[in-house]
N, C-alpha and C positions, 0 to 999 in steps of 0.2 A: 131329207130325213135319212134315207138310206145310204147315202155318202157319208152323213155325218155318225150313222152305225157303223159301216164299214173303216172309214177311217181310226174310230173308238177303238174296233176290236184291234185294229195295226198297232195303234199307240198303246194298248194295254198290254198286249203280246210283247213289245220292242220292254217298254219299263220293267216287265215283271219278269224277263230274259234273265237279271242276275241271279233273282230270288230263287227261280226254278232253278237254276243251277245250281243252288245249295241244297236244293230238296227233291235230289232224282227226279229233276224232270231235265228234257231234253233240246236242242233245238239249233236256229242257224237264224242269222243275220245274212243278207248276202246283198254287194252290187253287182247288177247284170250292164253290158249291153249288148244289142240287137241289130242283127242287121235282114229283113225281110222283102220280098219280091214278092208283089202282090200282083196276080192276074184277074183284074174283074171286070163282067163286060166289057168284054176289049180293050180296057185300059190297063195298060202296067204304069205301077209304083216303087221305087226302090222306099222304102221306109226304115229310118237308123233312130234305135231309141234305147234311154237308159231306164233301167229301173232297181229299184229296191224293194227289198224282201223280206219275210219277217215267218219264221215258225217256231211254234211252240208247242211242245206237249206234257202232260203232267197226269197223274196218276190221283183220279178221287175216287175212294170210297169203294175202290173194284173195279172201275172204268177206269178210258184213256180219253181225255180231252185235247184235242189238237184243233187249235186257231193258225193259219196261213192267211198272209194278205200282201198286198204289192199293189206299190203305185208308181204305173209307167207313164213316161212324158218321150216323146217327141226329141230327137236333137236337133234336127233340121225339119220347119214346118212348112216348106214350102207345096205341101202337100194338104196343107190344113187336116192334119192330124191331131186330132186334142188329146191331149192326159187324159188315164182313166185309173180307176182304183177297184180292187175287186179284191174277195177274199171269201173264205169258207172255214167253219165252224165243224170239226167231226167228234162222235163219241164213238169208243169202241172199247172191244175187251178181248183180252188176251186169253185164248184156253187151252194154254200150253202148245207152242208151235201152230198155232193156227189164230188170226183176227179176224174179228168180223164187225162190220160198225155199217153208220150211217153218215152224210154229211149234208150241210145247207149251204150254199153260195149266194153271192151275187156280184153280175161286174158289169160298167158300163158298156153301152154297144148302143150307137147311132143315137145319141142324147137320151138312150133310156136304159134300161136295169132288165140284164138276163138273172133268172131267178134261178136256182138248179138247187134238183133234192136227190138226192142221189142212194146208191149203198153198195158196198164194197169191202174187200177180204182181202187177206194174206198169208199166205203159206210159208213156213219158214225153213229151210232144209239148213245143213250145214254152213256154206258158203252161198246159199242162192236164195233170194227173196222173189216169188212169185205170187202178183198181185191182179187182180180182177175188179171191175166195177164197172155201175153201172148208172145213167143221169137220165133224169130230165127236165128238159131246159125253156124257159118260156120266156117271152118279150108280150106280157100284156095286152100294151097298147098298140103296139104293133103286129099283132095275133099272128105271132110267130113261136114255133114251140118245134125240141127239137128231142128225141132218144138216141142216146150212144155209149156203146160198149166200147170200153178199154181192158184189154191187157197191156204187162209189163214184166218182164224179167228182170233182175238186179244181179250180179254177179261179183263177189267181193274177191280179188284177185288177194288182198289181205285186207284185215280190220280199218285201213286208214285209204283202199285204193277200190273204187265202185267205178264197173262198168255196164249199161242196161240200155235194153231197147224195148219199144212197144209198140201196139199196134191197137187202133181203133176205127168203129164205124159208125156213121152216122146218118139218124132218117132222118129227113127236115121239112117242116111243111112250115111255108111262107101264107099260107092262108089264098083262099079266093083256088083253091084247086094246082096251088103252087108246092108241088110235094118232089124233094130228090134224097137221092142217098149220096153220100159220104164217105173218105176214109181220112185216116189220118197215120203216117207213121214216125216214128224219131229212133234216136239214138244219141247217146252220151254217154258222158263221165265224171267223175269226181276224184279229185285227190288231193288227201289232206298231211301236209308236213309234219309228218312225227309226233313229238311232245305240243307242237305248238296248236292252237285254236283255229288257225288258218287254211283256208283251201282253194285251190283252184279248180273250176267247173267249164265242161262245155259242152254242148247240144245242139243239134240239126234235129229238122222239125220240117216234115211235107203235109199238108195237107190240100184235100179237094171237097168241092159241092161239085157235081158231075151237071146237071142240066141247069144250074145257075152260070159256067163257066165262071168259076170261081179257085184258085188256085193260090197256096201262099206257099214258100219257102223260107225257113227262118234260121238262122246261127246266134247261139247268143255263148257270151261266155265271159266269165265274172269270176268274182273273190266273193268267198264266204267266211265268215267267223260264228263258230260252231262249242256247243258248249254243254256240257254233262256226259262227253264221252268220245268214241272213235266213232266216224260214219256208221260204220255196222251197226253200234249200239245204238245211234241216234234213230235208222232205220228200222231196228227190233221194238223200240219203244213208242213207234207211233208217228216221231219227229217228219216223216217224210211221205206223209198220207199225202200230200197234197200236189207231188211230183208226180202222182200215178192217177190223180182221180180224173175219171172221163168227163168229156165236157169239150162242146164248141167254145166257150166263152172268152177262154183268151186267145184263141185265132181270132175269132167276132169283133174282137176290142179293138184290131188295127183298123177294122171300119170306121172307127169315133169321127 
């Protein structure tokens, strides 16, 4: 059921991508791939996977609604890494130069569903988006549940050229007295061709669980096609909530 929600909200976001572009709203298509180095309990994995990407945002009634979802596969499985699909739902409101919202997730991790509820802000200066939030994250059945703060800075060299790095931490308790911290950091870019819809993106990603010895490295880097604006605007508008929300869950997903 929860896959078949998540997938809905992808597929509703990717159709109603034209529509919103006629009606100030804002967003991105994008294909990624990845290339990740996983260290866990003593095993390394190199893991290479492609994904596709979907956000959307739009403007009701005073608020801002932004749907993001993606669904990653595997290119090489000889690691038995499965597909997983995940995505998050945020409302927010703009009060001149300053956002503040909340959001809902969910993505798979080890055949079952990390849930994350999160809340989260944005600061708007001239040339520079600085973003804040905060999650958390639970696996149910697995009585795992995790808190983690993210920051992010965004830096628009111009309207069409985004450079940004972030930084987050993470407490995680595995249950049965199974409790570590976390960090996570990245850095990337965006830059989009002129007049045209198109862009190229790319981002390095480290992350750790310190007393699970647990360790990923990731590069991923893709084409996006973007629509109701230049990066900036799509940023201003909401379109890029989902680049900055904190959250273990898509490191967790290479576990599948």
């Amino acid at each position: 059921m929860k896959t078949l929600l998540l997938a809905t909200a992808a597929a509703a976001a990717l159709f109603a991508a034209p529509a919103l572009a006629q009606d100030a709203g804002v967003g991105s298509i994008g294909g990624t791939l990845g290339l990740s180095q996983v260290e866990a309990f003593g095993d390394e994995a190199t893991i290479e996977t492609s994904a596709v990407d979907v956000a959307v945002a739009t403007d009701i009634a005073g608020f801002t609604v932004t749907i993001d979802g993606a669904f990653n596969k595997p290119i090489d499985n000889d690691d038995n890494v499965n597909s997983s699909v995940g995505g998050r739902i945020h409302g927010s409101k703009d009060f001149g130069g300053f956002r503040a919202g909340a959001f809902y997730g969910s993505s798979e991790v080890l055949g079952d569903y990390m849930q994350s509820y999160g809340l989260e802000g944005q600061y708007y200066l001239s040339d520079v988006t600085v973003s804040g939030s905060v999650a958390y994250e639970t696996v149910d059945d697995l009585d795992v549940e995790a808190v983690s703060f993210g920051g992010d800075v965004a830096y628009f060299v111009n309207p069409n050229f985004r450079v940004n790095g972030g930084l987050g931490f993470t407490n995680f308790d595995a249950g049965a007295g199974a409790e570590t911290d976390g960090w996570q950091a990245d850095i990337g870019g965006e830059l989009k061709f002129g007049d045209s819809p198109f862009s190229a993106f790319a981002n390095f990603n480290h992350s750790e669980l310190e007393d699970l010895d647990l360790s990923v490295h990731s590069f991923t880097f893709g084409v996006r096609l973007s629509f109701g604006g230049d990066l900036q605007t799509r940023d201003r508008k909401g379109g890029d909530l989902g680049r900055s929300a904190a959250g273990i869950g898509p490191v967790a997903a290479l576990l599948n």
